[in-house]
N, C-alpha and C positions, 0 to 999 in steps of 0.2 A: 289704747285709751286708759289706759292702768299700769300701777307700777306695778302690780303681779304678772308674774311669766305666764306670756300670752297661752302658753299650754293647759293655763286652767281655769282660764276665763275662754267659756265656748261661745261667749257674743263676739269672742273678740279673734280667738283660732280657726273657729271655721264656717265665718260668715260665708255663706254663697252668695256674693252681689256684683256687680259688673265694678269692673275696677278703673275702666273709661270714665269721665266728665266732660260734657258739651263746656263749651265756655257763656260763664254764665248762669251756669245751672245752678238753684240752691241746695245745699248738703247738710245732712244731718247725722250725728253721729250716735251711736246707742249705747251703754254701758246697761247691761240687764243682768240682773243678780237674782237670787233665791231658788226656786225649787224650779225644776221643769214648767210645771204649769205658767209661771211667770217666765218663761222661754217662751212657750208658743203665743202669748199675748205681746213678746217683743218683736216676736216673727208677724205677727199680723200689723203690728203698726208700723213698721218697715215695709210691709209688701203694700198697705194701704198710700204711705207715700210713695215709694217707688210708683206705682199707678199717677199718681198727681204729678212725675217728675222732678221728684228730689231723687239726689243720690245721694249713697249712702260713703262717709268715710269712717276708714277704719284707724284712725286717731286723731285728738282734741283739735288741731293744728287746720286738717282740711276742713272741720265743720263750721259752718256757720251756728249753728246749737245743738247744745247736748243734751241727749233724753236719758234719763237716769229708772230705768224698771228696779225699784228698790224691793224690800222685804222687810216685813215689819212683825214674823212671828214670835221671836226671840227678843231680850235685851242686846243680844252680841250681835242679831242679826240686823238694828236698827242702830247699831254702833256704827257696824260696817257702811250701810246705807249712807248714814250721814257721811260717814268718811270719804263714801265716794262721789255724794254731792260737794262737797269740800274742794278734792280733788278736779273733779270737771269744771265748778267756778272759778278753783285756780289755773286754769290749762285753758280754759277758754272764754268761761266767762260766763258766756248765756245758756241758761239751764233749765229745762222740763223736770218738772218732777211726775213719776206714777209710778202705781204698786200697791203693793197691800200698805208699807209703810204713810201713803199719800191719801189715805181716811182720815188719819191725825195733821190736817193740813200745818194747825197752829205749831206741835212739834216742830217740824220740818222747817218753818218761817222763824219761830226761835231759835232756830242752832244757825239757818244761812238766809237772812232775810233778802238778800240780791237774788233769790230762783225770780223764774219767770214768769211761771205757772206751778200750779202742786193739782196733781187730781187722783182719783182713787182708783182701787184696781176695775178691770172688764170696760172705762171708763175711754173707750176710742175715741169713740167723737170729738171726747174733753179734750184728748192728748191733742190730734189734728186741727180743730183750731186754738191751742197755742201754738202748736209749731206755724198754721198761718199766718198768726199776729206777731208772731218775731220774726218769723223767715217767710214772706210771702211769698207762695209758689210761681214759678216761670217756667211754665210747661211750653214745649216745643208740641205744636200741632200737630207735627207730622213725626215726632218720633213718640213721644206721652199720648196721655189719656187711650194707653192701648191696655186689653188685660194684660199685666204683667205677671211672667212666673214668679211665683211664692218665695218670698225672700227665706231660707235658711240660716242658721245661725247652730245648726250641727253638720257634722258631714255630710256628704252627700250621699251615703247608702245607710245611712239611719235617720228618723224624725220621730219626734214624738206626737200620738193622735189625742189631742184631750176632747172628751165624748161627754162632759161636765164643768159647771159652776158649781161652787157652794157645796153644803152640806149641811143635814137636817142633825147631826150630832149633838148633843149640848156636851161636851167632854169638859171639867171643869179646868183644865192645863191649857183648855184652847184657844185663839179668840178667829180662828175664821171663821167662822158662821156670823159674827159680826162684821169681819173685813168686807166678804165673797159672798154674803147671803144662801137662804137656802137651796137645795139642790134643785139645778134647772138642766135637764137633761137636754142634747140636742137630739135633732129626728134623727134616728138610725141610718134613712137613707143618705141623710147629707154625710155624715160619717165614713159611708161607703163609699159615697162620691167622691170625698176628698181622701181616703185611703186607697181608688183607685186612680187618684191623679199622680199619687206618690210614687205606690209600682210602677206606673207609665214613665216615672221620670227617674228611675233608677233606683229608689228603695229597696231595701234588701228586709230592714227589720223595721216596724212599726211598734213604738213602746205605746201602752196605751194608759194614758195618767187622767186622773180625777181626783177630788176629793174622796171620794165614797165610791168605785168601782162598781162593788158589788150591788151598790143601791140604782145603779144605770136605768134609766127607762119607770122609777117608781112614782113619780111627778106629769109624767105622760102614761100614768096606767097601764105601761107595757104596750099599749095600743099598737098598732100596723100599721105604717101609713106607706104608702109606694111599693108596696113588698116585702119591707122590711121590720119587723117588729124590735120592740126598742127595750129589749130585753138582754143584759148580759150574755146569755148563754147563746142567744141567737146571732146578738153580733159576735160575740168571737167569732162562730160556728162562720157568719158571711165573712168577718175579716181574713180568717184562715183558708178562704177560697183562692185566695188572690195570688198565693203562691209564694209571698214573705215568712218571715219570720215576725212573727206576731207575742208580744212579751208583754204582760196584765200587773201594773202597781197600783198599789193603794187597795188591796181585797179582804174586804174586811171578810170575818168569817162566819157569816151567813149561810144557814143549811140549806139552801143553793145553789152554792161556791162548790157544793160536791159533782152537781153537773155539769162544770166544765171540765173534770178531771177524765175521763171520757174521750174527748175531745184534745185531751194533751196527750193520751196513750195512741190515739190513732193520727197523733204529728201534726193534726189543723193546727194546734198552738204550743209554742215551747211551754215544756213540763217545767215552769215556771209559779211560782206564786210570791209577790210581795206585801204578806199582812201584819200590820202595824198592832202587834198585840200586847206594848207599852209594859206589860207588868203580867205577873201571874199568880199574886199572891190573892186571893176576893176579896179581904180588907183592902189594900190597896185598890183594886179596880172599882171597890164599891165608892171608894172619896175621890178614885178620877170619874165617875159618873159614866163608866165604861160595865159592856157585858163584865158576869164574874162567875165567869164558869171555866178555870182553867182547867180541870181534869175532864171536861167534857172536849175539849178544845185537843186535848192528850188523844182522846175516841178520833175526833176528827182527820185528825193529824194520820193515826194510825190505818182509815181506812182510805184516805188519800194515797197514801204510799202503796196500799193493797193494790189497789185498781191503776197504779203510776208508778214504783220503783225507781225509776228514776227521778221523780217531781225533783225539783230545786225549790227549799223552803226560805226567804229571806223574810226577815224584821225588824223591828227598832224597839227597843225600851228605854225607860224611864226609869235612872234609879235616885235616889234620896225625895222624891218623894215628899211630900209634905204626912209626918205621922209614921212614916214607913219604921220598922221597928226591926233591928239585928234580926229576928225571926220572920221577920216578912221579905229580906230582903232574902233568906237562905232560902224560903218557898221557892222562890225565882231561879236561884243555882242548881237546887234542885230539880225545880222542873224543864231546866236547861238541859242537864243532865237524859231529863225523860224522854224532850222532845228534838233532839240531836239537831236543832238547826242549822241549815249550810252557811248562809250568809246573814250575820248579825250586826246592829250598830247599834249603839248605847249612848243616851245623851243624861248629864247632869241635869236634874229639876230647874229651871231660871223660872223668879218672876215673869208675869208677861204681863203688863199692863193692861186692865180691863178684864182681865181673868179672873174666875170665879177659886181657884186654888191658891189665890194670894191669901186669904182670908183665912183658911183652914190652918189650926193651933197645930204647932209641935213640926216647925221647919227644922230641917234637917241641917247640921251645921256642914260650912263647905269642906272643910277638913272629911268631914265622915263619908260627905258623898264625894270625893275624890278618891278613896281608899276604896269604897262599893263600884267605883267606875270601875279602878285599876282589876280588882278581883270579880267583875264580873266580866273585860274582856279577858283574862287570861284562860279563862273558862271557855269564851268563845271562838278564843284561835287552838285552843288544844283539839276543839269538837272541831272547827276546821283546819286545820293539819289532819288529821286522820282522816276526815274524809277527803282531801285531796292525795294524801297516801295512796287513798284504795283506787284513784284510776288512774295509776302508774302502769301501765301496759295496756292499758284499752284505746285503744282507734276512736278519735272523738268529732264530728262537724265541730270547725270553728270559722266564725267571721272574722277577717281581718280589718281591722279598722286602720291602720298605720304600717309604713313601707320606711326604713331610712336603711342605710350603711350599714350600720350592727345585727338589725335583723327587723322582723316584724311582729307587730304587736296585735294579739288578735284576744278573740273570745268565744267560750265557749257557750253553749246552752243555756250553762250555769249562772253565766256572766252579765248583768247588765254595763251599759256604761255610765263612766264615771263614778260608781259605788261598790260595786263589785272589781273581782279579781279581773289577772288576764292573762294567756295562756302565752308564750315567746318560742319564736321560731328563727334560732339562731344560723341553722344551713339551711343553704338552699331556698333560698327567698326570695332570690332577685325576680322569679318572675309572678312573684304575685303582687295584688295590685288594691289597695283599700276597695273593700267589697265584695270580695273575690269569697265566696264558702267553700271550706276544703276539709279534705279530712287529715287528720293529724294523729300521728303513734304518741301517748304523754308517756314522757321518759323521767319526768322529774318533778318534785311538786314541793312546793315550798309552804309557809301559814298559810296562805292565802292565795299564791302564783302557782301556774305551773309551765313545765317547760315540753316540748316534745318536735319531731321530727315528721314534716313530710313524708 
């Protein structure tokens, strides 16, 4: 349902849906774009129809309409959006709109006034009845209205568990906390329930995404409710029961976050952490309206690793910056330098409409922050080149996610998907299978790849 190669659009490569149609039946097709979190609210409104009796096609041609899960954090990210609303009215015609982008209904109806509908993100119900009222349902009695399994839209030995809405942030670069509202924690047990439906059906790795991770369970007081208390530490501690591989993003760094490291040393959850620590210089942190304590964060860091050696550190930063100053941006390379991160990404400053850092004096001209991009990745593939250097002879678990001709494409501990590296097993593959965890000699390692041998 997209002119991009179906391999990087994951609504579109590895839908799990029945590829059968009764005759008769009405079809609906999805295009879902943005961060994870906006993946498992596409998997729920697919699994929602699917229950009612729609099927699901996997291009413009078999649907009766198309649902378009936009993103609306960035300008390029609402570029894209519209593009792909665009795109689906052209290919088919009849269009749902939701997502974060579908807050700003009027946007959305100024750039393609033929949608169908436009509704906002978490907004199910909205989405289901428009897709009613353009494609009224024709459920077969005896085969519908049964619980149906969970529609997928990742492989099938990975899913991601979102255990949050929202976030109580006021970050001034951000606007979900306007989009998603504040943080609405679900009950721990239902978490576990559905992270035990998963194992049951062949999960291998559970990514666990929120806005705010670490804030999990602070909206329900951490309270207990079925056995389960709705505290970070304690669900990891249950999700790690389950016998997956369990991978934690979005953690901010809260002097709590120290108690799950614990817990990644004795294997309940990969020695994993993805925290979004945007900048490190405290001017800068102090005019994103973020903590600004990077040299405390340096402590952190350092007794993380004490108690983990192995931990994998990912994050993302922000450079040009509104104000941000030749010395504010070297604080940053230096304290790159300090805190050796394994897997880094860096994004240019954009306006973002209704943000509170459109306003703040002394924007950074794009020329400058293109040059700050260029030199502060080259920085962060030299820190990762060496450390993929250093496990050049070590025996490592990797997940395989992908089987073709040439070889198999897996990952390691280290690795999440789609943002992270991947480790390639060029002999001796043919009998492994997506899924499959095995251990692997790494014989070779690239910026950011590495290679190794059965």
């Amino acid at each position: 349902m997209s002119q991009n190669p179906p391999n990087l659009r994951p609504d579109l490569a590895h839908a799990s849906v029945p590829e059968t149609r009764r005759e008769g039946q009405p079809t609906i097709g999805m295009v879902s774009l943005g961060c994870p979190k906006a993946l498992v609210d596409s998997e729920r409104i697919l699994t929602r129809l699917r229950a009612e009796g729609y099927a699901i096609s996997a291009d413009y041609q078999g649907a009766d309409a198309v649902i378009v899960n936009t993103c609306g954090f960035l300008d390029s990210a609402k570029a894209e959006s519209l593009e792909a609303i665009g795109e689906a009215l052209a290919q088919n015609g009849r269009v749902i709109v939701t997502g974060c982008l579908g807050a700003d209904a009027g946007y959305i109806t100024g750039a393609h006034p033929k949608v169908l509908a436009v509704t906002g993100p978490q907004q199910y119900e909205a989405v289901l009845d428009a897709v009613h009222g353009a494609v009224p349902p024709r459920p077969d009695p005896f085969i519908d209205l049964l619980p149906a399994s969970a529609v997928s839209l990742t492989p099938r030995h990975y899913s991601y568990l979102k255990i949050s809405e929202g976030c109580n942030h006021a970050c001034k670069f951000c606007i979900i906390p306007d989009m998603r509202g504040r943080l609405v924690s679900r009950p721990a047990h239902a978490i576990v329930r559905e992270a035990e439906r998963l194992v049951a059906a062949g999960v291998r790795e559970l990514l666990v995404i929120s806005q705010d991770t670490s804030a999990y369970g602070l909206d329900l007081k951490h309270a207990t409710d079925k056995g389960h208390r709705a505290h970070i530490t304690d669900l990891a501690r249950d999700l790690g029961s389950l016998g997956a591989w369990v991978r934690l993003h979005y953690v901010y760094p809260y002097p709590h976050v120290r108690d799950l490291i614990p817990l990644m040393a004795e294997g309940l959850v990969l020695p994993y952490l993805d925290i979004p620590f945007q900048h490190a210089d405290p001017g800068v942190l102090k005019r994103m309206a973020r903590p600004a304590a990077a040299a405390k964060t340096l402590d952190e860091i350092a007794a993380w690793r004490s108690l983990c050696p192995d931990i994998t550190l990912r994050s993302t930063f922000i450079v040009g910056y509104p104000g941000e100053t030749d010395a504010e941006f070297q604080v940053l390379l230096d304290w790159m330098d300090e805190a050796q991160l394994d897997r880094v990404g860096c994004f240019q400053f954009e306006n973002v409409k209704g943000a509170r850092a459109n306003a703040l004096p002394d924007h950074v001209a794009p020329e400058v922050k293109q040059e700050r991009w260029e030199r502060f990745m080259l920085k962060a593939q030299a820190i990762s080149e060496a450390k993929l250097a250093a496990k050049v002879g070590r025996v490592l678990p990797v997940i395989v996610d992908a089987v073709d001709a040439e070889g198999a494409t897996c990952r390691t501990m280290a690795d999440a998907p789609e943002i992270d590296g991947n480790l390639f097993i060029d002999e001796g593959f043919e009998g492994l299978t997506p899924g499959d965890i095995v251990e692997v000699t790494v014989e070779e390692a690239g910026d950011y790849d590495l290679w190794g041998r059965l």
